[in-house]
Legacy VTK file of the C-alpha trace (Angstrom):
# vtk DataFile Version 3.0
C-alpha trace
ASCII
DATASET POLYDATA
POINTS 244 float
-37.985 35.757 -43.498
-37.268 35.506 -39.871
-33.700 34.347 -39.383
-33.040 30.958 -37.262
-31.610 31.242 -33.316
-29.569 28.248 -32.790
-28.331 29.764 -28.821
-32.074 30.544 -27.463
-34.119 28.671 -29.608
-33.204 25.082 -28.493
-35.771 22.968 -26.882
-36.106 20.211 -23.974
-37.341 18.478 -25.849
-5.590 17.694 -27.881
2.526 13.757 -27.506
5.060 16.398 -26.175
7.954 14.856 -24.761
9.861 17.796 -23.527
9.646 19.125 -20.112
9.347 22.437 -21.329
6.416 21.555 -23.194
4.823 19.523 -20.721
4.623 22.245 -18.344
2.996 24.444 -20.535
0.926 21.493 -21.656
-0.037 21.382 -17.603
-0.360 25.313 -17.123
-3.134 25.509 -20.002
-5.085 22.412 -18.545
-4.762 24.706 -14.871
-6.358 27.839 -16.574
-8.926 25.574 -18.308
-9.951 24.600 -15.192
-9.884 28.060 -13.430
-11.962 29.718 -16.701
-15.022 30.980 -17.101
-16.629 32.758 -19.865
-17.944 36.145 -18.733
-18.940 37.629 -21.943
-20.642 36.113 -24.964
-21.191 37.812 -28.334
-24.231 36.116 -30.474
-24.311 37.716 -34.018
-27.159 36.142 -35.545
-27.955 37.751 -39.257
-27.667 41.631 -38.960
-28.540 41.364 -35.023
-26.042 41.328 -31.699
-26.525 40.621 -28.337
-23.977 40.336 -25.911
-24.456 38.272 -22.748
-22.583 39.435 -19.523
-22.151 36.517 -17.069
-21.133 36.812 -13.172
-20.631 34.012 -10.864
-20.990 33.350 -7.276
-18.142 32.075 -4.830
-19.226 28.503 -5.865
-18.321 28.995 -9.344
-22.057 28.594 -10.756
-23.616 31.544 -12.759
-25.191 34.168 -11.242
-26.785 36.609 -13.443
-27.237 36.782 -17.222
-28.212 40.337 -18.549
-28.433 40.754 -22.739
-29.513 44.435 -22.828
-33.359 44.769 -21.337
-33.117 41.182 -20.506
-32.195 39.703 -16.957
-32.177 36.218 -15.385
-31.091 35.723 -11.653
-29.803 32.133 -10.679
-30.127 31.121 -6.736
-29.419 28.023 -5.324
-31.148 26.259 -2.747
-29.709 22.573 -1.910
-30.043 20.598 -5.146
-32.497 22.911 -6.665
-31.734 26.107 -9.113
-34.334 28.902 -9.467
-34.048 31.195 -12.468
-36.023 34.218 -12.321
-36.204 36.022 -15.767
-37.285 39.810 -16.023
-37.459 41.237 -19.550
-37.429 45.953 -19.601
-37.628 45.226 -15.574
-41.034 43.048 -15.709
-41.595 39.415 -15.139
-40.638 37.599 -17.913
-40.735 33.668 -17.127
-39.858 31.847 -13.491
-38.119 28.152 -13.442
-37.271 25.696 -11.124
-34.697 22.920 -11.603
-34.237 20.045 -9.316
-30.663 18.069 -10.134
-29.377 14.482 -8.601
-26.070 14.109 -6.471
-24.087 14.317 -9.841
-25.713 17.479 -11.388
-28.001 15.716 -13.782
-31.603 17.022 -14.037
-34.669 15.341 -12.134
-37.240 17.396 -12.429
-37.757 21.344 -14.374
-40.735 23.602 -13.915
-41.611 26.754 -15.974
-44.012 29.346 -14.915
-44.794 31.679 -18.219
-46.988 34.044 -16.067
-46.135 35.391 -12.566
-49.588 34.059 -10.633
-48.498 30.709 -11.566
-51.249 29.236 -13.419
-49.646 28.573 -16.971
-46.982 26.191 -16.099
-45.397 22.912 -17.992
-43.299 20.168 -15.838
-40.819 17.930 -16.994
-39.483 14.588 -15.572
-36.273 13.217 -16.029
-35.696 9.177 -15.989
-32.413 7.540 -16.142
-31.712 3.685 -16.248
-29.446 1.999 -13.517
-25.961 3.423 -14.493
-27.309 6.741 -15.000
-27.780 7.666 -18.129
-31.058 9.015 -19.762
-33.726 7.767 -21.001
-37.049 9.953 -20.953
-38.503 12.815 -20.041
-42.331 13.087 -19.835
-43.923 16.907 -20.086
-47.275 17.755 -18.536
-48.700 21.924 -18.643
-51.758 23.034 -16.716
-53.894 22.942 -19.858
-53.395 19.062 -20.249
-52.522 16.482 -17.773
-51.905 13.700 -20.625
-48.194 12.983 -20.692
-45.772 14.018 -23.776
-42.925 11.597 -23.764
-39.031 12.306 -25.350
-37.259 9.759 -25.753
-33.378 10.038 -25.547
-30.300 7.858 -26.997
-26.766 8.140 -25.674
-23.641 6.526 -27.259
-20.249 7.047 -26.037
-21.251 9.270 -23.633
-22.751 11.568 -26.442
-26.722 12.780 -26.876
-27.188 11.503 -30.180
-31.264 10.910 -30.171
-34.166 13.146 -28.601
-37.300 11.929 -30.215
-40.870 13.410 -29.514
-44.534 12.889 -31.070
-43.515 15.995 -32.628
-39.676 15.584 -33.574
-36.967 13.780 -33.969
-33.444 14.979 -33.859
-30.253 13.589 -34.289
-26.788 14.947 -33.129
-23.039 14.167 -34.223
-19.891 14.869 -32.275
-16.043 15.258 -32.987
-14.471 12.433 -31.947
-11.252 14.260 -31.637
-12.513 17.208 -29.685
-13.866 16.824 -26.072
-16.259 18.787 -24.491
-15.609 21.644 -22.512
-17.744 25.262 -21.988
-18.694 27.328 -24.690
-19.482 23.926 -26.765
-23.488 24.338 -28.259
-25.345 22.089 -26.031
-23.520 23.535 -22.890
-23.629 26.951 -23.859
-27.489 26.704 -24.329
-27.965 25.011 -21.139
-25.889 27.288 -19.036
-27.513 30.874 -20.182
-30.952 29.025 -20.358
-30.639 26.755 -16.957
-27.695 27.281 -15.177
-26.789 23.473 -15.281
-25.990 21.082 -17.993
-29.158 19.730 -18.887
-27.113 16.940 -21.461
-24.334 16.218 -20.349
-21.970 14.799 -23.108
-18.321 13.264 -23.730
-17.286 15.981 -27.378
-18.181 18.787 -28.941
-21.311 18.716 -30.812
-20.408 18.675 -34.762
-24.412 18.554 -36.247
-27.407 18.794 -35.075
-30.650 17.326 -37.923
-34.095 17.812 -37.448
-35.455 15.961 -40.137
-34.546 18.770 -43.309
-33.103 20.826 -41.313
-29.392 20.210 -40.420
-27.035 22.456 -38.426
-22.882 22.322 -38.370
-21.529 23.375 -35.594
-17.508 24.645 -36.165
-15.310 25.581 -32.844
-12.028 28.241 -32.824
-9.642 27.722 -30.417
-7.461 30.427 -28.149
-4.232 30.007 -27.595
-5.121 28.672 -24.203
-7.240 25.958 -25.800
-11.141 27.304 -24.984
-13.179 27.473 -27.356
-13.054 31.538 -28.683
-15.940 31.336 -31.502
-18.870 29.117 -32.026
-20.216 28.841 -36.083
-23.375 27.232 -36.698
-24.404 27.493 -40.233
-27.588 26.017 -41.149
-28.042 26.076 -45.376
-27.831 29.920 -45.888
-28.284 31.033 -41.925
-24.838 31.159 -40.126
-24.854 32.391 -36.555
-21.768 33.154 -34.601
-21.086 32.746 -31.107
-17.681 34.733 -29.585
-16.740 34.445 -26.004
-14.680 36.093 -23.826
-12.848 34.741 -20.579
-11.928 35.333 -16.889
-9.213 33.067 -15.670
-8.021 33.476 -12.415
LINES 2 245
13 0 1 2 3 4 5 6 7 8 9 10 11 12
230 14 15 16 17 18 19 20 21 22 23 24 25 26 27 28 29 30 31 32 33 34 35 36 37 38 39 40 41 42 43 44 45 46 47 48 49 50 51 52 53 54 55 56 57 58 59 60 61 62 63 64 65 66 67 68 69 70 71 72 73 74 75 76 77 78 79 80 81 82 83 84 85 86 87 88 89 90 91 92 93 94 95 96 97 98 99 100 101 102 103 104 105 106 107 108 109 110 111 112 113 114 115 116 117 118 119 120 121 122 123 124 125 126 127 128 129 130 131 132 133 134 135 136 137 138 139 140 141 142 143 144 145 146 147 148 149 150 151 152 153 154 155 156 157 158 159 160 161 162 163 164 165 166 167 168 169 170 171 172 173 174 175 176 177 178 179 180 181 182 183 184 185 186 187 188 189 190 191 192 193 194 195 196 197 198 199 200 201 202 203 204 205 206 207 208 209 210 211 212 213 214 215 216 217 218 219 220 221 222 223 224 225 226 227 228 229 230 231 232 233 234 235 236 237 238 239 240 241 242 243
């Protein structure tokens, strides 16, 4: 049986009162900021890949190579293109189009390199800026597929589809921060945070399927392994940091 990818596979659809200690509280919140995970480990089953990451001077990702694999990241005002190669031949081409505050407006695909097998996706967000739909089209059907998408608390906890319908949970004690399943997907996938979200994702369901999502901690507080076990699958996600 094929195992389950829960890092490639996803679709669009912590009171000191010491001054000692609160220095040292404000030194790890410093290299939290000045982070960023250069190396990621996915051990999925009996198979590894490891994920090298480099960044520009602006802090966004660069290039992502996983063995025969490459995608190049350029920017060009609000828009990212992501140009995938896989053994040195074209592999897929995207374009993503993001608002003043980094959220998504509009994200092409290109599966061939003349162009011609393409799907589109529009983003829609209500007055205070949070989403509400996305609506797909492809160049074999102009008739629109609609995803539908529920937010509480800041969280993604809805996408539904005419095909699925998932549900998320988060931990309400642990906030968000890189390495954390829905950014971790979006970043080697899109270069931007394509859900942007308040904690750490605890479960993702899809009707009978339901994945737990479980976080280790370094001692500077970021997120060192990623577990997501769904019924006898368990994946595992290891990263490693450069902090300047």
């Amino acid at each position: 049986m094929k195992s389950k990818c829960f890092l490639t596979c996803f679709l669009i659809f912590p009171v000191f009162v010491s001054i000692f200690i609160s220095c040292k509280k404000n030194d790890v919140v410093k290299k939290k900021s000045t982070c960023r995970i250069v190396t990621l480990t996915d051990l999925n089953g009996s198979t590894s890949t490891i994920y090298n990451i480099s960044y520009n001077n602006d802090g966004k990702i660069s290039t992502l190579n996983s063995g025969v694999s490459s995608s190049v990241f350029t920017y060009s005002g609000n828009t990212v293109l992501i140009n995938k190669t896989n053994s040195g031949s074209f592999s897929e081409r995207d374009s993503i189009t993001v608002n003043s505050n980094g959220k998504p407006l509009n994200l092409r695909q290109y599966y061939d390199q003349a162009g011609t097998n393409w799907s589109n996706i529009v983003f829609e967000y209500d007055g205070s800026g949070v989403m509400l739909k996305s609506e797909e089209t492809n160049n074999s059907s102009s008739t629109l597929q609609t995803t539908l998408y529920s937010f509480t608390s800041g969280n993604l906890v809805g996408i539904q589809s005419t095909s699925d319908n998932l549900t998320l949970e988060y931990f309400s004690d642990k906030t968000a921060q890189q390495g954390d399943y829905l950014g971790i997907v979006s970043l080697i996938n899109y270069g931007v945070n394509l859900y942007p979200h308040t904690n750490l994702v605890k479960s993702l369901n899809s009707g009978s399927n339901l994945t737990n999502f479980d976080y280790e901690m370094n001692t500077d507080g970021l997120i060192s392994k990623l577990t997501a076990t769904s019924g006898s699958t368990v994946e595992t996600i290891t990263y490693q940091y450069n902090c300047n």
